[in-house]
N, C-alpha and C positions, 0 to 999 in steps of 0.2 A: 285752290285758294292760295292767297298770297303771303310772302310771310316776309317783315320787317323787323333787323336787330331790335333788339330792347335793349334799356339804359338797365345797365347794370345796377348789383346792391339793390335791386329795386323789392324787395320782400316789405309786403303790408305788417302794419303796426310803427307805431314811434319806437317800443321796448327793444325790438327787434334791430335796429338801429342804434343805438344810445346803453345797451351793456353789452358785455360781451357774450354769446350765446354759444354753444355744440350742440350737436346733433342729439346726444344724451342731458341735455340742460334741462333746467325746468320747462322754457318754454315751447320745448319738444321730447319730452322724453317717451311719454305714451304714444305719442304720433307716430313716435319711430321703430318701439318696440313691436305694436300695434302693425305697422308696413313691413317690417324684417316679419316676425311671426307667422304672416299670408305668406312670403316666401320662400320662406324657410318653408312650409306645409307641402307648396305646390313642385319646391326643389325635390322633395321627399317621394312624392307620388311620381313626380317625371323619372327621377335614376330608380324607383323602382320599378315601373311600368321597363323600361330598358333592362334591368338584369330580368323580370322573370317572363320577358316574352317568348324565349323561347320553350319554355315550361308550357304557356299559356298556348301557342301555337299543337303543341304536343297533344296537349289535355283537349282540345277541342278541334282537332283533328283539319287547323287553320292556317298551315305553311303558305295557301296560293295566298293566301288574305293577309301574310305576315307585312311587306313592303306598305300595304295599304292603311292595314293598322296603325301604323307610324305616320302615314300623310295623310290621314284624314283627319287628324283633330289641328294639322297645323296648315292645310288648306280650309276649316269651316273656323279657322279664327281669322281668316282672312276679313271673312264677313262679321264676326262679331268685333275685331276692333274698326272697322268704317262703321258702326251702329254706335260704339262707347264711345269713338272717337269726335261724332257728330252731337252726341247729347250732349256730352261733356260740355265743346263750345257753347250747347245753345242755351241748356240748365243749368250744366256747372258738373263736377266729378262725382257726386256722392250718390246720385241716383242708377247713375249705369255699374258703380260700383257696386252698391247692395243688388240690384241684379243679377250681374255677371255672378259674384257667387251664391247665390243659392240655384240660378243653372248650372253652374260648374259642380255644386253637391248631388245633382240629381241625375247630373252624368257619369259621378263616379259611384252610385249606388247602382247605375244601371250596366256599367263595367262590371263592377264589382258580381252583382250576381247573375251573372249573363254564362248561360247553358250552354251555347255554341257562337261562334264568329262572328256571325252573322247578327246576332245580337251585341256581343263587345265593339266591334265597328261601331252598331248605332251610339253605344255611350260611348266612345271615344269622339264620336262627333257631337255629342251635347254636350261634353264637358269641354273638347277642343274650341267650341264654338265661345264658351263661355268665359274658360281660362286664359287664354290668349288675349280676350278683353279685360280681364283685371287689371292688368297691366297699363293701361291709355290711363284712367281716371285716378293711378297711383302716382303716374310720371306726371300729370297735371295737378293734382294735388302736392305736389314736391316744387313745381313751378310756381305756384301761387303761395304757398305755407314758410320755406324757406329760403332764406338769401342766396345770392346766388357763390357766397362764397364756402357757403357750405353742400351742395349740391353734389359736388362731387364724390364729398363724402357719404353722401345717403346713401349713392348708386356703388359705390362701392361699400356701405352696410348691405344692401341688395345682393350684393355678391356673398357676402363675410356669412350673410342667412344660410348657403350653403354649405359653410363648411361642416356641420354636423352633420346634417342628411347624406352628405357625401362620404364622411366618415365612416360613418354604421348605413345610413340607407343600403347601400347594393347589398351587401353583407346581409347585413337584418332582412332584409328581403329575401333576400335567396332563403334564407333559414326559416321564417316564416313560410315559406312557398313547400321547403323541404321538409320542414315538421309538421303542420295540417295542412294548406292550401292556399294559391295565389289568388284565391279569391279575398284571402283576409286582409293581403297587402292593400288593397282598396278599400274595403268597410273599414279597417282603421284608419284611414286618413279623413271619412266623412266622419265619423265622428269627432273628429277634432274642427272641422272646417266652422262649423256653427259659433263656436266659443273664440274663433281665433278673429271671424269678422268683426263680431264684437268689438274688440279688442282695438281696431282699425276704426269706428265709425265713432265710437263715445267721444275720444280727445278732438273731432273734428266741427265742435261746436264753436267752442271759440274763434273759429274762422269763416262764421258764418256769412259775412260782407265777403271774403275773398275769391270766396268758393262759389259764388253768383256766377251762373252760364251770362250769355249775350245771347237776347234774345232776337237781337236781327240776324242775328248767324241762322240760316234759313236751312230744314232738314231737308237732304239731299238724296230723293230714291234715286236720282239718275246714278249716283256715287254707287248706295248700295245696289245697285244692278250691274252694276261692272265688278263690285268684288264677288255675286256670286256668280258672275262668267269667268271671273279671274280664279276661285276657289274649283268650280264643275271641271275647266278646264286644268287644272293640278291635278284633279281626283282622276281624270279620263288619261293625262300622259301615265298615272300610276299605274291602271288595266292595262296601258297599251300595252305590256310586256306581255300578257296575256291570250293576245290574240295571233293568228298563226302568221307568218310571210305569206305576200309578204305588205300585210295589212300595217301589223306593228309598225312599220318603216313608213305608211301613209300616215297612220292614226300618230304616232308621236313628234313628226315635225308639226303638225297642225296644231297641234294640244300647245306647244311650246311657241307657235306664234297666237295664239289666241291670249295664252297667259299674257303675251308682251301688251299686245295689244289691250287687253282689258284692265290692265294696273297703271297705264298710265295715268288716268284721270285717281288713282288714290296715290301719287307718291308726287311730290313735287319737281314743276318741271324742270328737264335737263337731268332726270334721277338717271335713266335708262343709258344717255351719252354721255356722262359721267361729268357732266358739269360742275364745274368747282363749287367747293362751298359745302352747303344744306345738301343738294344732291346727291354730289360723291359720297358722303356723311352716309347716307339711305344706302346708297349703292353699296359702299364696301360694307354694311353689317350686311347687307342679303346674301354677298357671297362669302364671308368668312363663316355667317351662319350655315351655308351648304357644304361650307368643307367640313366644319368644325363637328356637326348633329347627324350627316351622314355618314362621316366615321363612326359615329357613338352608337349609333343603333345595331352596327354589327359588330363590334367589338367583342360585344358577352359570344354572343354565338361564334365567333371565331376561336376566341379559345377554347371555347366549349369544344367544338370541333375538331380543331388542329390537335390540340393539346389536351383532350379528354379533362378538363378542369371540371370542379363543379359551379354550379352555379353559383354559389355564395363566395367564391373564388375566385371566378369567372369574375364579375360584377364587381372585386375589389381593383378593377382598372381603372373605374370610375371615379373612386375615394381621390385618389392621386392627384387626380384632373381639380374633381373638389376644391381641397385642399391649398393647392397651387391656384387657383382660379381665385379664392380668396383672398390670399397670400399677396399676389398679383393689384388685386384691386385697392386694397388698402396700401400698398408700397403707391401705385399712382395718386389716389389722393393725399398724399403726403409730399408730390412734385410738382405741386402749380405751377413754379415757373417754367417747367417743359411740357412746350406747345402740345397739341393734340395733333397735331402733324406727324412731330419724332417720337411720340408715346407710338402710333399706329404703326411708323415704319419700322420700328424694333420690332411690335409684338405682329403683326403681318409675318415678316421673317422668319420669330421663331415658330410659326404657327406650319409656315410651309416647311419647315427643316423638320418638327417633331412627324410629320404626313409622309415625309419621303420617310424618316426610320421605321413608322409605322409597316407601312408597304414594302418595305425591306423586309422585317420580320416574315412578312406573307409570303415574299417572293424566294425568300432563301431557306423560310423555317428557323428563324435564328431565337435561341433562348427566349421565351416568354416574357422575363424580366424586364428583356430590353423595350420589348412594346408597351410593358409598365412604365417606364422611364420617359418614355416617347410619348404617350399622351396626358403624364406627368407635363411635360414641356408644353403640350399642345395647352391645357387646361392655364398655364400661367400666361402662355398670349393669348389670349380670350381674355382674360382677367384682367391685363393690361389696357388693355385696349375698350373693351366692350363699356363700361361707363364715360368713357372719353365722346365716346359717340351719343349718346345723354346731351352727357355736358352741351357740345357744341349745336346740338339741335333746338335745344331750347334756346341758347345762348341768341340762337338766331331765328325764336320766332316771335311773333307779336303774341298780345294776352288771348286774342280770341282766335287765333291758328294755334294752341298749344296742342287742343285735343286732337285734331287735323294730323300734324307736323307728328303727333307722339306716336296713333296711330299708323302712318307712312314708315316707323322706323321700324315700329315690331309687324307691320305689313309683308316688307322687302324681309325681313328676316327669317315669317312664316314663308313665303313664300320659295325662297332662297333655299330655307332645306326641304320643303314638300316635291320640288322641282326635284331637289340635287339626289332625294331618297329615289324618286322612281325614276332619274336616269340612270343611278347605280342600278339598281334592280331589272332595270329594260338592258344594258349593257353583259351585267351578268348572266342573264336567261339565252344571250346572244352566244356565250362561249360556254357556258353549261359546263362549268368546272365545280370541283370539291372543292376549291380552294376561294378567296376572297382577294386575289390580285386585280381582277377586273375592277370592283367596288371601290379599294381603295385609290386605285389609277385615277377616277374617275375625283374622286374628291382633290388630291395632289395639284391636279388641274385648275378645278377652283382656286385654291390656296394659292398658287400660280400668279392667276388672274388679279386677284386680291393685294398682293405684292405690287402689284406693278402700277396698281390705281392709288396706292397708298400714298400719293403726295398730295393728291389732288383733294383731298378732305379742307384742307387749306383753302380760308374765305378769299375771293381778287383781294388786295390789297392788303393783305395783312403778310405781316415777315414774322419766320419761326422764332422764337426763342432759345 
């Protein structure tokens, strides 16, 4: 599908135009509350599911299953944002939204009380499938509800929702997991999810003209059949570590040109050749998401490891990131006049600087501190940067490619760390070390990559500020 800038300012209603508005004003205040609240929830349940997996692995006696665990809710969201992403354009965002979460509740009940692995895989993949699509019908409803000169600021509110769960989340989680069981880390957060949707759909009345799908936008199974050959084949490079030599080495190039191959028709063309623009845009979040999420998932367990921490300790690495990620977000939307080109080329940079101190620590054992520090840093370029790439996506799509276009960008992102998790884990099984130099090398690389495409996010014809 094709996508043409749109004329800026362009937010439905006269009022909307004609007083002054924020993001917290009357004429969005629940809207906004309401959209942060879903986030903040789902920010809570992600850095907990991160500190207490290695608990969870333990308790259900699920180490080969640990790597998969992680990339299977963000390969089966592949497939549920090309499903929200589609409705969206054709009904509009509020029907794939009230979907998406009440499967996303029913996959973290089914986390939550799941007896062995093989059971919490399957609810990480019904909530993966689901969670990962809330997201399309929020970022379209942000393109149709608010101006565009406030936008930025939402997506950095989006962010700002994490800093409490990142705060207390790892923490509280560990201690929750240590005091009765990681199973309650889950059934608390479903019972908050029902009250919080709410919350999200009431103020969404008043925009009932805006919020109209296009009903010629015509539903697309050929789409949905390439994202679930694009997600099967993530799932199957994740096993390939799994299988003996020297199969793995057949099974994992395959897996990783299938992925290429079947995402093409969900991301806009020129995403994969890094063509300027909306492309690059897509391109660099998939791989700063692979540098950025495949570090995160071993982190708890590296200190756990290395440094004998505990888990509620372990897991105050995350707060840091949090924190600075917030931080980060709100300091950008406060610089509209610098471009979305030189926000990414900063935060690119310092995202690969905090990856190589990370990897230091591993490779020398150097004070724990310092890798607090380190992805401290890592978490403020993410934060920099990651609404930046919002911004210019919408900036540059038509009304009825938003759900499309929004889809493509948390598409490359799922897919970006589902990829980057299980070639950490096929890389590590290869050198079968105590240690996590391998896993970290492997992300450093990304981050690498992602530096070096950082200019090209920049539309033809337009010059930086």
């Amino acid at each position: 599908m094709s996508s043409t800038p749109r004329p800026t300012d362009a937010g439905p209603g006269p009022t909307r135009r004609t007083r002054p508005t924020g993001i917290f004003s009357v004429d969005f205040r629940w809207l906004s509350f309401g959209m942060f609240a879903l986030v903040f929830l789902a920010a809570f349940e992600s850095l907990a599911v991160t500190t207490v997996m290695p608990l969870i692995a333990d308790d259900l006696d699920g180490w080969s299953l640990f790597a998969v665990a992680f990339a299977i809710p963000l390969a089966a969201g592949v497939v549920g944002m090309v499903i929200a992403g589609n409705w969206a354009d054709r009904i509009g965002p509020v029907p794939p939204l009230v979907a998406s979460a009440l499967i996303w509740l029913i996959g973290v009940l089914i986390a939550g009380t799941a007896t062995n692995m093989g059971v919490f895989v399957v609810g990480r993949f019904v909530h993966g499938l689901a969670g990962a699509a809330v997201i399309v019908p929020l970022y379209v409803i942000v393109a149709r509800t608010y101006p565009d000169r406030l936008r930025a600021r939402v997506f950095a509110g989006f962010a700002a929702a994490w800093v409490i769960p990142s705060i207390v989340g790892p923490a509280v989680a560990g201690l929750i997991a240590e005091a009765t069981s990681w199973h309650w880390v889950f059934l608390g957060v479903a019972v908050l999810a029902l009250p919080v949707s709410v919350m999200v759909l009431v103020p969404l009345g008043r925009w009932r003209e805006e919020l109209r799908g296009d009903r010629s936008v015509s539903w697309s199974v050929g789409r949905l059949l390439w994202a679930v050959l694009a997600a099967g084949a993530a799932l199957g490079l994740g096993l390939a570590k799994d299988l003996g030599d020297p199969w793995r080495w057949v099974a994992a190039p395959v897996a990783i040109a299938v992925v290429l191959v079947a995402v093409r028709p969900l991301l806009p063309p020129g995403t994969l050749s890094a063509r300027r623009g909306m492309p690059a845009t897509v391109l660099m979040r998939a791989l700063v998401a692979a540098a950025f999420f495949a570090t995160e998932v071993y982190l708890p367990a590296f200190f756990r490891d290395t440094y004998d921490l505990r888990p509620s300790v372990a897991g105050a690495v995350l707060t840091g990131a949090g924190v600075s990620w917030a931080a980060a977000s709100w300091l950008q939307g406060r610089l509209e006049r610098v471009s979305n080109t030189v926000v990414v080329r900063i935060a690119s940079g310092l995202l690969l600087l905090a990856l190589v101190m990370v990897l230091a620590v591993s490779v020398f054992t150097l004070h724990p501190a310092i890798g607090f520090v380190a992805w401290t840093v890592a978490g403020f370029g993410m934060g920099f940067m990651y609404p930046r790439f919002s911004v210019a996506v919408l900036e540059q799509s038509s009304t009825r490619a938003q759900g499309f276009n929004s889809a493509a960008l948390s598409i490359g992102e799922s897919l970006g760390g589902s990829v980057s998790i299980a070639i950490t884990a096929l890389v590590a099984s290869v050198f079968a070390l105590d240690r996590y130099d391998p896993e970290f090398t492997v992300t450093v690389v990304f981050a690498f990559v992602a530096l070096l495409l950082a200019s090209r996010i920049r539309p033809p014809g337009v010059a930086d500020r």
